[in-house]
TORMARDREN-244902 format. One record per residue (C-alpha): residue number from 0; x, y, z. Coordinates in Angstrom, 1 decimal, padded with zeros to 4 digits. Layout:
BEGIN
<k = NUM; X = X; Y = Y; Z = Z>
...
END
This chain:
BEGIN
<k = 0; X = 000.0; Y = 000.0; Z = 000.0>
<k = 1; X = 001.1; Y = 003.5; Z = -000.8>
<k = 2; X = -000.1; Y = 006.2; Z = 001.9>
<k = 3; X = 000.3; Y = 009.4; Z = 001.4>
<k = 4; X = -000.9; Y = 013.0; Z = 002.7>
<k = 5; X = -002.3; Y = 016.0; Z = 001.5>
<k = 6; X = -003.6; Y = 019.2; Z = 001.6>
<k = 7; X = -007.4; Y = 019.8; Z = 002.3>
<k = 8; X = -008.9; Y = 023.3; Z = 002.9>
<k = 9; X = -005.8; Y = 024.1; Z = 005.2>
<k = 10; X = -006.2; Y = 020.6; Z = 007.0>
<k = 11; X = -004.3; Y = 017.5; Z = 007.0>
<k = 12; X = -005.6; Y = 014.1; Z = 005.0>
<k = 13; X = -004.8; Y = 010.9; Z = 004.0>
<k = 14; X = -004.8; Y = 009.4; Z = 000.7>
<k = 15; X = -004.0; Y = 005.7; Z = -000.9>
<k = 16; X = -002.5; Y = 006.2; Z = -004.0>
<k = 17; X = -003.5; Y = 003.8; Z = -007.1>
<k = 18; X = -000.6; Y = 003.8; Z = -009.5>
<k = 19; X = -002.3; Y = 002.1; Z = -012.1>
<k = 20; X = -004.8; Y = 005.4; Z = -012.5>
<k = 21; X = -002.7; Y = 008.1; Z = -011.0>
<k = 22; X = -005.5; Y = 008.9; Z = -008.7>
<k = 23; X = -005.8; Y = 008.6; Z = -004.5>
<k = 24; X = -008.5; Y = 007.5; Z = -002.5>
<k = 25; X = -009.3; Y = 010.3; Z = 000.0>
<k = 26; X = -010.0; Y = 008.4; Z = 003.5>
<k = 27; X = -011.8; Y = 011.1; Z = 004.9>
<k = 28; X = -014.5; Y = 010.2; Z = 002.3>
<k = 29; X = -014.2; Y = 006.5; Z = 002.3>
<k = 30; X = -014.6; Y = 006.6; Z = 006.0>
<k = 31; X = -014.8; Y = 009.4; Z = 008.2>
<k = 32; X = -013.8; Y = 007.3; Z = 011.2>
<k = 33; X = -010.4; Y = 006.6; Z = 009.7>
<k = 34; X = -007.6; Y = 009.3; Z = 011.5>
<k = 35; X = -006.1; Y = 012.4; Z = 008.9>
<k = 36; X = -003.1; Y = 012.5; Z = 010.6>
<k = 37; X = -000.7; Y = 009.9; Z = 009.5>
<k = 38; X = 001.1; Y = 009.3; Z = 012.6>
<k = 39; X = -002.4; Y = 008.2; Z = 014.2>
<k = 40; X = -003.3; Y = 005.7; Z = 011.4>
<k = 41; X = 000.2; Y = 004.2; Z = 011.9>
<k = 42; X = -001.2; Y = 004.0; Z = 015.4>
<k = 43; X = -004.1; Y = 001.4; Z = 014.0>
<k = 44; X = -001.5; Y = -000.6; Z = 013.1>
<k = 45; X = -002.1; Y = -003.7; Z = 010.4>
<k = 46; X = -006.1; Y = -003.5; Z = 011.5>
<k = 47; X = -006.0; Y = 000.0; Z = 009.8>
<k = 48; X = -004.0; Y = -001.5; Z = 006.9>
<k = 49; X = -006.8; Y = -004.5; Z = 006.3>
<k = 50; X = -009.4; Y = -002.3; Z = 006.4>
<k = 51; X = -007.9; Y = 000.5; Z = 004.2>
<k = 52; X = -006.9; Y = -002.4; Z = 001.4>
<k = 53; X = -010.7; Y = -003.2; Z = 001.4>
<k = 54; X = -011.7; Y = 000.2; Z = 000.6>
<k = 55; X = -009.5; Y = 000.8; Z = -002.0>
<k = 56; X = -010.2; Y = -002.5; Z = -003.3>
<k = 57; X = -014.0; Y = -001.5; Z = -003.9>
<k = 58; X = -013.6; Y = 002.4; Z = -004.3>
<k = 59; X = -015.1; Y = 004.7; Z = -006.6>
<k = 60; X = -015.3; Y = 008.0; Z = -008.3>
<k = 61; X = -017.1; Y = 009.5; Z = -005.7>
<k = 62; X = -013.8; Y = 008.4; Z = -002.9>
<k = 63; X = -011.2; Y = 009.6; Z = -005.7>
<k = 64; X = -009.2; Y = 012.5; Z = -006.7>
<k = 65; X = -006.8; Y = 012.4; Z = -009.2>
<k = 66; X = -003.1; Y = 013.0; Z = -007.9>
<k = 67; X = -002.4; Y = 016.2; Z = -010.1>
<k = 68; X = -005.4; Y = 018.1; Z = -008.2>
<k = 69; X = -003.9; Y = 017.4; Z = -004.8>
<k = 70; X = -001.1; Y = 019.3; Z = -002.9>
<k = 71; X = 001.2; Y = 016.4; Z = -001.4>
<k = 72; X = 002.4; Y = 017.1; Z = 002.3>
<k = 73; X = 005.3; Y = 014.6; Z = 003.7>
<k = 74; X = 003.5; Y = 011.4; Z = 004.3>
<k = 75; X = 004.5; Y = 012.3; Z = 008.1>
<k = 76; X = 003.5; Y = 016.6; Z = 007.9>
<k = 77; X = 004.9; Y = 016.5; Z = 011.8>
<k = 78; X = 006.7; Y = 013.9; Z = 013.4>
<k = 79; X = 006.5; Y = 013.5; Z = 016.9>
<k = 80; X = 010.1; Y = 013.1; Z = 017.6>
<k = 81; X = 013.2; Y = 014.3; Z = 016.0>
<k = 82; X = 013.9; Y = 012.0; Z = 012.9>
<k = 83; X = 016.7; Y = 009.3; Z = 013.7>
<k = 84; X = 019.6; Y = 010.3; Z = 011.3>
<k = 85; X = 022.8; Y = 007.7; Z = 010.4>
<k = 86; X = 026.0; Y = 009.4; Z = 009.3>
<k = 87; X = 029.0; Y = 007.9; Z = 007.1>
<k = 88; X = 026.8; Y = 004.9; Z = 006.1>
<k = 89; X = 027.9; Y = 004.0; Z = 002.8>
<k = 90; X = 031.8; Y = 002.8; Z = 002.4>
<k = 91; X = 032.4; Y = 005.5; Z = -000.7>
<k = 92; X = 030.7; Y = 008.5; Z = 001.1>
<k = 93; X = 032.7; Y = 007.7; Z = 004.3>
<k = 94; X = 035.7; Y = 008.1; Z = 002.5>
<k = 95; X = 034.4; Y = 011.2; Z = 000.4>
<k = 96; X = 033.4; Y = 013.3; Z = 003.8>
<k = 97; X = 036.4; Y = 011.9; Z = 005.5>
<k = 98; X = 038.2; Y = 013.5; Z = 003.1>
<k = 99; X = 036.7; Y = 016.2; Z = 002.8>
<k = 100; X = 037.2; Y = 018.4; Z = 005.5>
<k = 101; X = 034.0; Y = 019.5; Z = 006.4>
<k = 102; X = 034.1; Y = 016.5; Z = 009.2>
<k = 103; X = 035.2; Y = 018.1; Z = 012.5>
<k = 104; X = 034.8; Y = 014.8; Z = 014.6>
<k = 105; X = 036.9; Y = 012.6; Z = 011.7>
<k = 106; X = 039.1; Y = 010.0; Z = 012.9>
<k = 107; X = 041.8; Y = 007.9; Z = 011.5>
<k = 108; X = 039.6; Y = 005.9; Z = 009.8>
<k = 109; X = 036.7; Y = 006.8; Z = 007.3>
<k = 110; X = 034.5; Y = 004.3; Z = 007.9>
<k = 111; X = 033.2; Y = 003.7; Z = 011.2>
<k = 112; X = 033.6; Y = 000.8; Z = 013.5>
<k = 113; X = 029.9; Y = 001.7; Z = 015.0>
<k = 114; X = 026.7; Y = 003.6; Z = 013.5>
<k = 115; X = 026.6; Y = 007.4; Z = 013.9>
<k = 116; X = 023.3; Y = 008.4; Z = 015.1>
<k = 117; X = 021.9; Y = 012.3; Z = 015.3>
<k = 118; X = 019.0; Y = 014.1; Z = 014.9>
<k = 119; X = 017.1; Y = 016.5; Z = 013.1>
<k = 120; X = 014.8; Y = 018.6; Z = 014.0>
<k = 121; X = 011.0; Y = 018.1; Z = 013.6>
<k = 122; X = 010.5; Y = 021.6; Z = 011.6>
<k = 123; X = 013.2; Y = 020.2; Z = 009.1>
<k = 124; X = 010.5; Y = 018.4; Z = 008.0>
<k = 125; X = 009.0; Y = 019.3; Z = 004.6>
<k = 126; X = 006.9; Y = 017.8; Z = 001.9>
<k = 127; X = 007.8; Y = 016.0; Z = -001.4>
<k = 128; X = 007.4; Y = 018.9; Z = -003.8>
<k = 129; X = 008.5; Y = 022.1; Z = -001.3>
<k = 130; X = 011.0; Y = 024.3; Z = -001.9>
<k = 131; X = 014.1; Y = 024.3; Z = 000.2>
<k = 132; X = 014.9; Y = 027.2; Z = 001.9>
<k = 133; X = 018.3; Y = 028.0; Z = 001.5>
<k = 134; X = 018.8; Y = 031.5; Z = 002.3>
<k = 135; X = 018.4; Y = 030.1; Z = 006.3>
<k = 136; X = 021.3; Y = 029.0; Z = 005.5>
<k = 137; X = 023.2; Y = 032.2; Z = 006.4>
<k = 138; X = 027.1; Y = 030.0; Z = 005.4>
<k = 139; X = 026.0; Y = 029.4; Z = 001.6>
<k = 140; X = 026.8; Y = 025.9; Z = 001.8>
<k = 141; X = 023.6; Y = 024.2; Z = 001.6>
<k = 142; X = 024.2; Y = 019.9; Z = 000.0>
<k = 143; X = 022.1; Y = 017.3; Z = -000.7>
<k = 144; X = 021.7; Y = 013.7; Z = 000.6>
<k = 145; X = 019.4; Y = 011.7; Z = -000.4>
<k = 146; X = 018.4; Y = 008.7; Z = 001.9>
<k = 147; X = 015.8; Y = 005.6; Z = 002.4>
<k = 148; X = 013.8; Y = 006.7; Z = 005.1>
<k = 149; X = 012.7; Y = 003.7; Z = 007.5>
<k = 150; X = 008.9; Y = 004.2; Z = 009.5>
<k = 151; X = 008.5; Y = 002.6; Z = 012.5>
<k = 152; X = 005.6; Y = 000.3; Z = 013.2>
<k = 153; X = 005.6; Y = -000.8; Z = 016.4>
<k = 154; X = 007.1; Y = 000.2; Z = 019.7>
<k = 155; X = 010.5; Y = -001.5; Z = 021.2>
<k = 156; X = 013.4; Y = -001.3; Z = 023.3>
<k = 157; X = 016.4; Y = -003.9; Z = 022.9>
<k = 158; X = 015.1; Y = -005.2; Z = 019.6>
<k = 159; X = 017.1; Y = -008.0; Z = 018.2>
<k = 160; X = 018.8; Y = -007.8; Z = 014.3>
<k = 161; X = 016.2; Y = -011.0; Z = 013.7>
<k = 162; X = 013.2; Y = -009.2; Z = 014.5>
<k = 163; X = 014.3; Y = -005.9; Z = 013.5>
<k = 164; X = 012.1; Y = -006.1; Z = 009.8>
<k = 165; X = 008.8; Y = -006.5; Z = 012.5>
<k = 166; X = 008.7; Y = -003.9; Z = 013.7>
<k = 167; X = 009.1; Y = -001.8; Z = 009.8>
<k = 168; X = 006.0; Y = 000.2; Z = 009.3>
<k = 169; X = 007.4; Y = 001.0; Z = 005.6>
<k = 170; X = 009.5; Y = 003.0; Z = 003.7>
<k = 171; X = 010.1; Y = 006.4; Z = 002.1>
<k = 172; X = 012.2; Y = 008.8; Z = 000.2>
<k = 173; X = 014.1; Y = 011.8; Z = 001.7>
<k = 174; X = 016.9; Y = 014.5; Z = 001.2>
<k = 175; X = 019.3; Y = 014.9; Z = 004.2>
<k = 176; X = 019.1; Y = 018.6; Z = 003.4>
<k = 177; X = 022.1; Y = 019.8; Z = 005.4>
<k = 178; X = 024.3; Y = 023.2; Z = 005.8>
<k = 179; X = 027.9; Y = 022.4; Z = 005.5>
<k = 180; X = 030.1; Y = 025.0; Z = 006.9>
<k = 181; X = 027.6; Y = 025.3; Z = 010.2>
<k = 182; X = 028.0; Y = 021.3; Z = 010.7>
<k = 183; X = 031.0; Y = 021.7; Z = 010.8>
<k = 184; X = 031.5; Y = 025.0; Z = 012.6>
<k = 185; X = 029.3; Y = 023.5; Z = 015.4>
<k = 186; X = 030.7; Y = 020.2; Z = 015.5>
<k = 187; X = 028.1; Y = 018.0; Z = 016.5>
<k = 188; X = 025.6; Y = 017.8; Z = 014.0>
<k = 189; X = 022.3; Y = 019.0; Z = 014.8>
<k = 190; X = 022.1; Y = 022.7; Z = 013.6>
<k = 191; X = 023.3; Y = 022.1; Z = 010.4>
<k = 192; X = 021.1; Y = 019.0; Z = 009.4>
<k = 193; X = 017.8; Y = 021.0; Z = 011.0>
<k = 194; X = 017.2; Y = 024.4; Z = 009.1>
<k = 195; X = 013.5; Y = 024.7; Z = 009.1>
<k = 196; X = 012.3; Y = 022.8; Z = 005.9>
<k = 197; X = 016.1; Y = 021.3; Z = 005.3>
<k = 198; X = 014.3; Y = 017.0; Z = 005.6>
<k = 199; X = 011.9; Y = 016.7; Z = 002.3>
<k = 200; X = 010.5; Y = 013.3; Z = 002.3>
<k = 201; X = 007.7; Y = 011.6; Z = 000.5>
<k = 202; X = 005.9; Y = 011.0; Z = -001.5>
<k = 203; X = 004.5; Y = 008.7; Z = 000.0>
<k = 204; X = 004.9; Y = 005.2; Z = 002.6>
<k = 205; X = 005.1; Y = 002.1; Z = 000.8>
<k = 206; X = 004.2; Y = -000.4; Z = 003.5>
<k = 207; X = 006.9; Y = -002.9; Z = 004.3>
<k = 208; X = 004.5; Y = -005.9; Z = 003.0>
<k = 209; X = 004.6; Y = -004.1; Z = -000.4>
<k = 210; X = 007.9; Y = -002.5; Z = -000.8>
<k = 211; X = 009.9; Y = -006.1; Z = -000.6>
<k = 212; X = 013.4; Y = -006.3; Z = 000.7>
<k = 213; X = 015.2; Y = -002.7; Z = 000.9>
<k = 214; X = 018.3; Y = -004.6; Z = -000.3>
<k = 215; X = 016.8; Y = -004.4; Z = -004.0>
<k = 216; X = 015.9; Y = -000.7; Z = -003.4>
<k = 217; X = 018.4; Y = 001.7; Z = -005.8>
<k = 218; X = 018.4; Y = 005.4; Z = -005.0>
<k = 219; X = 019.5; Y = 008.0; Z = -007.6>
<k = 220; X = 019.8; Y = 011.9; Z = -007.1>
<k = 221; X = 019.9; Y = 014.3; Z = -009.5>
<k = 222; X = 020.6; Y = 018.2; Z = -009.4>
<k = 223; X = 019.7; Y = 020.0; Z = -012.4>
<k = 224; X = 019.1; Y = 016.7; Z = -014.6>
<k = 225; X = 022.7; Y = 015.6; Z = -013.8>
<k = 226; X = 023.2; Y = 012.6; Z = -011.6>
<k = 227; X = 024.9; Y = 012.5; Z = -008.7>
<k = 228; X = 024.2; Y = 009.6; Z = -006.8>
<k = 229; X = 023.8; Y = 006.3; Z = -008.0>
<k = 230; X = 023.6; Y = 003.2; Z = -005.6>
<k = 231; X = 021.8; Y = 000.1; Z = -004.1>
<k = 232; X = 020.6; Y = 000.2; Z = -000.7>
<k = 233; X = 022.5; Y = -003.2; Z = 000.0>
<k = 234; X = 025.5; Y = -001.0; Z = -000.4>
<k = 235; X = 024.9; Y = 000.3; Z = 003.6>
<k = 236; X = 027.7; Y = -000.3; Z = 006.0>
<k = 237; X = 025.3; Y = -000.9; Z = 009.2>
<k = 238; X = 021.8; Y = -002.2; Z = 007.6>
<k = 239; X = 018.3; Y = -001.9; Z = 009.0>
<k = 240; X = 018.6; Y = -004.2; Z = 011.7>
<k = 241; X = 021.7; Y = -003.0; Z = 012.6>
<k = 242; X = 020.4; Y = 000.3; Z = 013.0>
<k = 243; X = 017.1; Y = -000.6; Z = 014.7>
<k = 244; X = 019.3; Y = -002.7; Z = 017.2>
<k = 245; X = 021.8; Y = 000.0; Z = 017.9>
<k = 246; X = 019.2; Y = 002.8; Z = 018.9>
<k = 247; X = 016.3; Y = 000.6; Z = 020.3>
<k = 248; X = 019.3; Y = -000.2; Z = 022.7>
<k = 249; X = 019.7; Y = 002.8; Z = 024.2>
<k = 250; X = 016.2; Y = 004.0; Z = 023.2>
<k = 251; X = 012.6; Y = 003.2; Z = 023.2>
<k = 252; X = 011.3; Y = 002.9; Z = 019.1>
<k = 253; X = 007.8; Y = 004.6; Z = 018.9>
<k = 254; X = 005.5; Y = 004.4; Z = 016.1>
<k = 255; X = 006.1; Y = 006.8; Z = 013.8>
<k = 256; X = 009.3; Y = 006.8; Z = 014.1>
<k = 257; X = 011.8; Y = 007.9; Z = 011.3>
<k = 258; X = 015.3; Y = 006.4; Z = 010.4>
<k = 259; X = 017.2; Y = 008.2; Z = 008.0>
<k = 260; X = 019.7; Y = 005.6; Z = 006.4>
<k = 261; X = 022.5; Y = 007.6; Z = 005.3>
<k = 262; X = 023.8; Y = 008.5; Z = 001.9>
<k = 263; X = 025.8; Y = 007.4; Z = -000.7>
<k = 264; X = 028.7; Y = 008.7; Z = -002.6>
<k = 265; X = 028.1; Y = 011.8; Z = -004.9>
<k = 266; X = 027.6; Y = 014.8; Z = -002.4>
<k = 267; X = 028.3; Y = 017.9; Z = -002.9>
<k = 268; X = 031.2; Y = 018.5; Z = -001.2>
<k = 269; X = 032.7; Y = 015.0; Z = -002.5>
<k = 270; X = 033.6; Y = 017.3; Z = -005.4>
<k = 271; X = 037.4; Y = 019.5; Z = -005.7>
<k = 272; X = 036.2; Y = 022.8; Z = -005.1>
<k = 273; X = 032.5; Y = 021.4; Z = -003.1>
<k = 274; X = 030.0; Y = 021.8; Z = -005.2>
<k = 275; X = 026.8; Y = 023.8; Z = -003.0>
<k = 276; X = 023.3; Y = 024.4; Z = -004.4>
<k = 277; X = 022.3; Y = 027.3; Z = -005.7>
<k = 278; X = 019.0; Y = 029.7; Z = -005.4>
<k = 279; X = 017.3; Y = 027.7; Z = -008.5>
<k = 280; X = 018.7; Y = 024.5; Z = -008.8>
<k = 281; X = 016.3; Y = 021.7; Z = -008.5>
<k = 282; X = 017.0; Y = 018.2; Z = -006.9>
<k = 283; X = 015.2; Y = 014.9; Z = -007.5>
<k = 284; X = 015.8; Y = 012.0; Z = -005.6>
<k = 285; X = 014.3; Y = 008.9; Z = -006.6>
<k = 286; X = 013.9; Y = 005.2; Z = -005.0>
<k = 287; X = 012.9; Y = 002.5; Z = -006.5>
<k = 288; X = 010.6; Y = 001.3; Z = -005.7>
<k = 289; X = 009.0; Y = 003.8; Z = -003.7>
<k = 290; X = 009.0; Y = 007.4; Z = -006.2>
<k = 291; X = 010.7; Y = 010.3; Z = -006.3>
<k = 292; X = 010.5; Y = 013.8; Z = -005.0>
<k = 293; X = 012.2; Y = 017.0; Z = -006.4>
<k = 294; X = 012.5; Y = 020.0; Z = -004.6>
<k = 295; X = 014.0; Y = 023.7; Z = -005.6>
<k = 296; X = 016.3; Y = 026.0; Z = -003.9>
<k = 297; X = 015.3; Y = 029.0; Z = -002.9>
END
């Protein structure tokens, strides 16, 4: 199942989209019961899912909008917590920002012995199609990242590498928006990863028991119609479970819940001079299987 939200009259809504007619069923109509805020139908859990599959199965045009009439909001328009965010997790990036110099807690080596876990903040978040908006960015060194997303399902503490794919709500595409020079300038992370509107994601959840195994997912970016990353998830130095293992041990995992994977070789600063956006460029990042979502600078 693909879930997505959406704009109506100034209020949030959830939508199922059906690829095979470009269209979405609009909940709200199908059943007014049903939540409009997407962290509450993750909530329902796979009850909510059942139901849902039903409607769509036997919706109609009276329950459907097609998707160009919508405005898409990130699947998750505000996340409850700070998204879950995994630094230097593919081998090729961890050498590229290694080398860089814009890491001020590098190491000898590039690639790390455990996962690097931060946070960005919940106003990073932004939708599929926004704008990102770089003059916040007061150090004019604004990158890309794009990233699998990972939504948590189910709450857990101490969950185990074996059970890790339980407790996977689905999957979605994002852009690790981040400003160079004040990552580095502050050393940890935070400020630089969570300019307001600096984590577009979307655009939509594909539910884990659609999506298949994220080791045949392949993310590209592109910025201006050039492509700059090019990989396979399986390519991640600490997978999924690895990940949900490592912070469910020192944290509790709610629903709703987002993991930001990492990125892949191809950033901007991987480049001799770095390579920062511009007021105007526009940058797509697509997974497949899940979509794409392009945002441009401003």
């Amino acid at each position: 199942m693909r879930l997505l939200s959406f704009n109506k009259m100034g209020k949030h809504a959830i939508g199922i989209l059906k690829q095979n007619t470009n269209t979405i069923v609009d909940l709200s109509l199908a059943d007014p019961s049903l939540p409009t805020d997407m962290n509450n139908f993750i909530d329902l859990g796979s009850e909510a899912i059942e139901l849902v599959e039903r409607i769509v199965k036997n919706s109609n045009e009276n329950i459907e909008k097609k998707l160009s009439e919508i405005q898409l909001l990130s699947p998750i328009p505000v996340p409850r917590r700070n998204i879950f965010c995994v630094g230097r997790n593919y081998y090729e990036h961890a050498k590229e920002f290694h080398n860089s110099g814009f890491d001020a807690t590098a190491g000898k080596s590039a690639v790390p012995d455990d996962p690097i876990i931060f946070t960005k903040a919940t106003t990073s978040m932004s939708g599929p199609f926004d704008p990102i908006p770089s003059y916040y960015d007061t150090s004019n060194s604004t990158d890309y990242e794009g990233e699998l997303a990972v939504i948590i399902g189910t709450d857990g503490r101490d969950i185990k590498k074996n059970d890790a794919f339980d407790f996977v709500y689905g999957y979605s595409v994002s852009n690790d928006v981040t400003a160079r020079n004040m990552q580095h300038k502050h050393k940890q992370w935070f400020l630089g990863k969570s300019l307001d509107g600096y984590y577009p994601m979307g655009p939509v959840i594909v539910t884990s028991d659609e999506a298949g195994h994220p080791d045949n997912f392949h993310l590209k970016t592109l910025v201006n119609g050039e492509e700059r990353q090019n990989s396979s998830v399986a390519d991640l130095i600490f997978d999924i479970p690895t990940l949900i293992e490592c912070i469910s041990s020192c944290i509790t995992l709610k629903k709703g819940d987002i993991i930001a994977t990492g990125t892949p070789v191809g950033v901007g600063i991987g480049y001799e001079p770095p390579i920062f956006l511009n007021k105007g460029d526009v940058v797509e990042v697509e997974i497949d299987p899940i979509g794409s979502i392009r945002n441009t600078v401003e």
